[in-house]
C-alpha positions as a Markdown table, in Angstrom:
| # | Residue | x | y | z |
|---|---|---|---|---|
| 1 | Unk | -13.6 | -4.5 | 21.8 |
| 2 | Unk | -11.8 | -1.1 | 23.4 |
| 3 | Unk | -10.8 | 1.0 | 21.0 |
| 4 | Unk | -6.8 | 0.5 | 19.8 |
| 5 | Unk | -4.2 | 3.0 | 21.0 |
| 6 | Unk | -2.0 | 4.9 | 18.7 |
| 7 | Unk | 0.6 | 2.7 | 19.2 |
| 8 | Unk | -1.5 | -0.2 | 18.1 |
| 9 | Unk | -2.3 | 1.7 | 14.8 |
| 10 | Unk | -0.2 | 1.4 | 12.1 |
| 11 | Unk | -1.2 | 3.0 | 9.0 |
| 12 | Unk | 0.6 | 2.1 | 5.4 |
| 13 | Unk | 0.5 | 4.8 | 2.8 |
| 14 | Unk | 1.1 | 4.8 | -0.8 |
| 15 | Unk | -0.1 | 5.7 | -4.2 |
| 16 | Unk | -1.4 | 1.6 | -4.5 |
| 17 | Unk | -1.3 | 2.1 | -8.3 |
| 18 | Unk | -3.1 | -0.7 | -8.8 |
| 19 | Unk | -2.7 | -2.6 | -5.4 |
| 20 | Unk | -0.4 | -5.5 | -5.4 |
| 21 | Unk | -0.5 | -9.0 | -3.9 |
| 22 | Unk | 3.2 | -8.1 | -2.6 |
| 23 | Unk | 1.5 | -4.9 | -1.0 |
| 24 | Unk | -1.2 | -7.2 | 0.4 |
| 25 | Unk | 1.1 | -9.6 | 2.0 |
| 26 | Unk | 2.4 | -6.8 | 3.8 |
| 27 | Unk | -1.3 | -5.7 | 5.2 |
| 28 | Unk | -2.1 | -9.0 | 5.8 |
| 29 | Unk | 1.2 | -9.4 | 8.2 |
| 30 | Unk | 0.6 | -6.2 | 9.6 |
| 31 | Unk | -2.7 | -7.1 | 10.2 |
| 32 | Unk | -1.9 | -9.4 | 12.8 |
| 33 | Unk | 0.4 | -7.4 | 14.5 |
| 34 | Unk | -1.2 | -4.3 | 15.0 |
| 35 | Unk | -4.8 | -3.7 | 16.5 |
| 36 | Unk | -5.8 | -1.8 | 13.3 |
| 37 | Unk | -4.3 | -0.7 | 10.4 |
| 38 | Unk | -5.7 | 2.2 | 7.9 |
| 39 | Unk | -4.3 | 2.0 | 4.5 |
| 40 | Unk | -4.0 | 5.5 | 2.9 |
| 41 | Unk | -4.4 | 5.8 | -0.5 |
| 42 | Unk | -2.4 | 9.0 | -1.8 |
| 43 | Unk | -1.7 | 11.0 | -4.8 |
| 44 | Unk | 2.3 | 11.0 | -5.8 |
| 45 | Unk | 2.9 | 14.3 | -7.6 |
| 46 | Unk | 6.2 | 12.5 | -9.5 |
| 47 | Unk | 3.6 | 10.0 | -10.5 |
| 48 | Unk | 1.3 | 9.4 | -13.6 |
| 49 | Unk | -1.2 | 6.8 | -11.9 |
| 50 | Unk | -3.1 | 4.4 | -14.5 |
| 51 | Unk | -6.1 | 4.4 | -12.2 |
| 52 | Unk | -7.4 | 7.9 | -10.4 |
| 53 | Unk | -7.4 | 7.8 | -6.6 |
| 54 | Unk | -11.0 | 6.8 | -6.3 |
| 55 | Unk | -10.5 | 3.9 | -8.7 |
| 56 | Unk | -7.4 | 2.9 | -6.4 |
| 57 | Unk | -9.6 | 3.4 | -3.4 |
| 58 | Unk | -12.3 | 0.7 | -4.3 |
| 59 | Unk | -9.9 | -1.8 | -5.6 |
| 60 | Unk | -7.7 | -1.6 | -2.5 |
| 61 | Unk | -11.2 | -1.7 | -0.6 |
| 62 | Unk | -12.0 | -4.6 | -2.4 |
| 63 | Unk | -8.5 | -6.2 | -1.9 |
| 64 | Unk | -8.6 | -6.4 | 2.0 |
| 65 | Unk | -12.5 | -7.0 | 2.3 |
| 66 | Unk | -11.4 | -10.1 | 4.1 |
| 67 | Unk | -9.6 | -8.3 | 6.9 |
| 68 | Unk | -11.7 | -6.9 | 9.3 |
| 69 | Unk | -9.7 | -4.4 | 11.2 |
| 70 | Unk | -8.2 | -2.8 | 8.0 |
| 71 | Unk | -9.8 | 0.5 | 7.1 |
| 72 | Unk | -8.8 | 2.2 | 3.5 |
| 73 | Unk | -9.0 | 6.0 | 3.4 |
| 74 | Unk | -7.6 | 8.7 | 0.6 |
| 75 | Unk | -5.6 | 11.2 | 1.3 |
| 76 | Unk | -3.6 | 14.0 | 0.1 |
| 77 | Unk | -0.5 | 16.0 | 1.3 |
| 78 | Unk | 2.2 | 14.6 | 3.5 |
| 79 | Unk | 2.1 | 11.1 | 5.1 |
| 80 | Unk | 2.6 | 12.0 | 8.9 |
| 81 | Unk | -0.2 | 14.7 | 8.8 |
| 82 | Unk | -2.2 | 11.7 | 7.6 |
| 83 | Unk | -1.2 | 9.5 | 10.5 |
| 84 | Unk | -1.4 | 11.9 | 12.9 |
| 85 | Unk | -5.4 | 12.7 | 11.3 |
| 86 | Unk | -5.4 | 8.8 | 12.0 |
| 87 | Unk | -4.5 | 9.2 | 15.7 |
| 88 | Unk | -1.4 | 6.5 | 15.2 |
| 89 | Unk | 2.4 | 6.9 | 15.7 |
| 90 | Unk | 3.5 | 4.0 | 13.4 |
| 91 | Unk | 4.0 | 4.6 | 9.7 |
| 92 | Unk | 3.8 | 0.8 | 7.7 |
| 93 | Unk | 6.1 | 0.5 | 5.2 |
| 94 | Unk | 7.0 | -2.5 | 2.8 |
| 95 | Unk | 10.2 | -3.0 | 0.5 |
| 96 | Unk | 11.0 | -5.2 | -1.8 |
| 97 | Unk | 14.1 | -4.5 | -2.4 |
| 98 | Unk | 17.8 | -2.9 | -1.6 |
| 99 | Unk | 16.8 | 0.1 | -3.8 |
| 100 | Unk | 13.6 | 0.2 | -1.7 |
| 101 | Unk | 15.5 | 0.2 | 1.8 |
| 102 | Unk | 17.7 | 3.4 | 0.5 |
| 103 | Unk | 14.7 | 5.0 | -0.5 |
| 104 | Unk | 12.6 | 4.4 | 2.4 |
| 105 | Unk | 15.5 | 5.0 | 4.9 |
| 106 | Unk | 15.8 | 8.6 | 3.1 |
| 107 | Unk | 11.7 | 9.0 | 4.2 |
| 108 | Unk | 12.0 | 8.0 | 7.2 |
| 109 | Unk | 14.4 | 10.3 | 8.0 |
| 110 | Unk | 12.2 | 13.1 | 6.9 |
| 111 | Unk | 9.5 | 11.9 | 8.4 |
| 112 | Unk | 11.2 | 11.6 | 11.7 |
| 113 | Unk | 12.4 | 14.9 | 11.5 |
| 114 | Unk | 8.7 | 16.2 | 10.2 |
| 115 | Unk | 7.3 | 14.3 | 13.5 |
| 116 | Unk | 9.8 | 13.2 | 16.1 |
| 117 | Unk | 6.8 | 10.9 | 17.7 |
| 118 | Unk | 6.1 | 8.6 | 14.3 |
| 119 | Unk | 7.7 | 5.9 | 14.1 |
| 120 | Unk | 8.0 | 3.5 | 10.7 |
| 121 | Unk | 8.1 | -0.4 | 10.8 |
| 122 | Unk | 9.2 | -1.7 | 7.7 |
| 123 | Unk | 8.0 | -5.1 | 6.9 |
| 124 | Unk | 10.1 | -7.0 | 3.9 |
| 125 | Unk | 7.8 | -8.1 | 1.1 |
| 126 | Unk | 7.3 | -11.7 | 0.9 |
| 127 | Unk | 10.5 | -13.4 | -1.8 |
| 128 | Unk | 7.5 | -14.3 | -4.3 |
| 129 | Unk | 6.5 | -10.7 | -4.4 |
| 130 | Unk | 9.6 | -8.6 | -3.7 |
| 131 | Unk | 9.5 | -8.1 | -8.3 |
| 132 | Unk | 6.1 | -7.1 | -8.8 |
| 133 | Unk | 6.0 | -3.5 | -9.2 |
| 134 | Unk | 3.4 | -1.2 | -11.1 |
| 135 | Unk | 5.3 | -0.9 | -14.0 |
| 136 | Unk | 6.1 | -4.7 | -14.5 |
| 137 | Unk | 2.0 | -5.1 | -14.5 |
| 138 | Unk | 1.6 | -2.8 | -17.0 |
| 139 | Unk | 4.5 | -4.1 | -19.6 |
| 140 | Unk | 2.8 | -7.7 | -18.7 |
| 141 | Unk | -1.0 | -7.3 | -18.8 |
| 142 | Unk | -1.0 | -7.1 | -22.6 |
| 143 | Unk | 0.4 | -10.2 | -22.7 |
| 144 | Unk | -0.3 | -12.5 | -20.1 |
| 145 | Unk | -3.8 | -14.3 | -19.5 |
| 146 | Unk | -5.7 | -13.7 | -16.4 |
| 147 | Unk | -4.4 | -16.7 | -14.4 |
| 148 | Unk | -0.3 | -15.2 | -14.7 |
| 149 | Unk | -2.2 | -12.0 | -13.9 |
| 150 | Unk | -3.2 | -13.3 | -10.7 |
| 151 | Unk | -0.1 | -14.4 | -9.7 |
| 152 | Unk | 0.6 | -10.4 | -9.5 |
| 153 | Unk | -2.4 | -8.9 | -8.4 |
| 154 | Unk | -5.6 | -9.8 | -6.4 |
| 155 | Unk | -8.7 | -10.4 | -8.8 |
| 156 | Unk | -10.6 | -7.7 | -8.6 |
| 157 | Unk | -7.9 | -5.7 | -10.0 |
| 158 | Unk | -7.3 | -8.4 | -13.1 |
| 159 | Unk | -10.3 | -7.0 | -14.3 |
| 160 | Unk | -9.8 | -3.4 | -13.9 |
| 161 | Unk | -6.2 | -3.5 | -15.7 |
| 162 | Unk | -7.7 | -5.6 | -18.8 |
| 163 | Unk | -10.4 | -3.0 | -18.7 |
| 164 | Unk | -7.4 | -0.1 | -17.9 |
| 165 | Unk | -4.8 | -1.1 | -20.4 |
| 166 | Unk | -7.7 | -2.7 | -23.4 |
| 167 | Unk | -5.4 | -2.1 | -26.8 |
């Protein structure tokens, strides 16, 4: 296979804190558009994440396993230096929400004016998904059993939030 251009790379970045099955309908999707898509796995300074990035890493490694021309790398510092490092033009991003489209139209800006030659594709989360957010999972995972757990997240990180959030 030749290797993809830049404009077939599209490469979705996020703090993935843990990985979502909303965030993994959107790299599934993307999956089939684009030729290859890297996930980047970054650090949010306005953030407290529940896993560190290397515990993010392997679940979200574990996540798309299934999808062969999905690559997951960490990063650190602004999102269009990391694309660019990646050799793509296209930032992925999902949203789930109105709030998310205001927010993501705001970084887009920024990022357009950071890099004139990225461009962002938003793809809107899937209706079952568009609710699940990181905070949800962890008011929920005290609660719930494994199988409402799932309905949230993939399995591997099931076991990693009973194991994160243990009381």
């Amino acid at each position: 296979m030749p290797a993809p251009d830049a404009g077939r790379i599209a490469v979705y970045t996020g703090s993935f804190d843990p990985i979502t099955l909303g965030h993994l309908d959107v790299i599934g999707r993307a999956s089939r558009i684009f030729d290859q898509i890297v996930v980047g796995v970054g650090i949010n300074p306005d953030k407290q994440p529940l896993f560190d990035q290397d515990e993010r890493v392997r679940l979200v490694e574990a996540a798309v396993a299934h999808l062969p021309n999905v690559a997951v790398k960490r990063f650190a510092g602004l999102s269009v230096a990391f694309v660019r490092e990646q050799q793509a033009q296209v930032v992925l991003r999902g949203v789930r929400s109105l709030t998310d489209i205001e927010a993501e139209f705001t970084m887009s800006l920024a990022n357009r004016m950071l890099d004139p030659g990225i461009e962002t594709v938003f793809l809107m989360a899937d209706a079952q998904y568009s609710h699940i957010s990181s905070s949800l999972l962890k008011q929920i995972t005290p609660l719930a059993d494994d199988d409402a757990l799932a309905k949230f997240v993939p399995p591997p990180v099931v076991s990693a939030l009973r194991h994160k959030l243990a009381t």
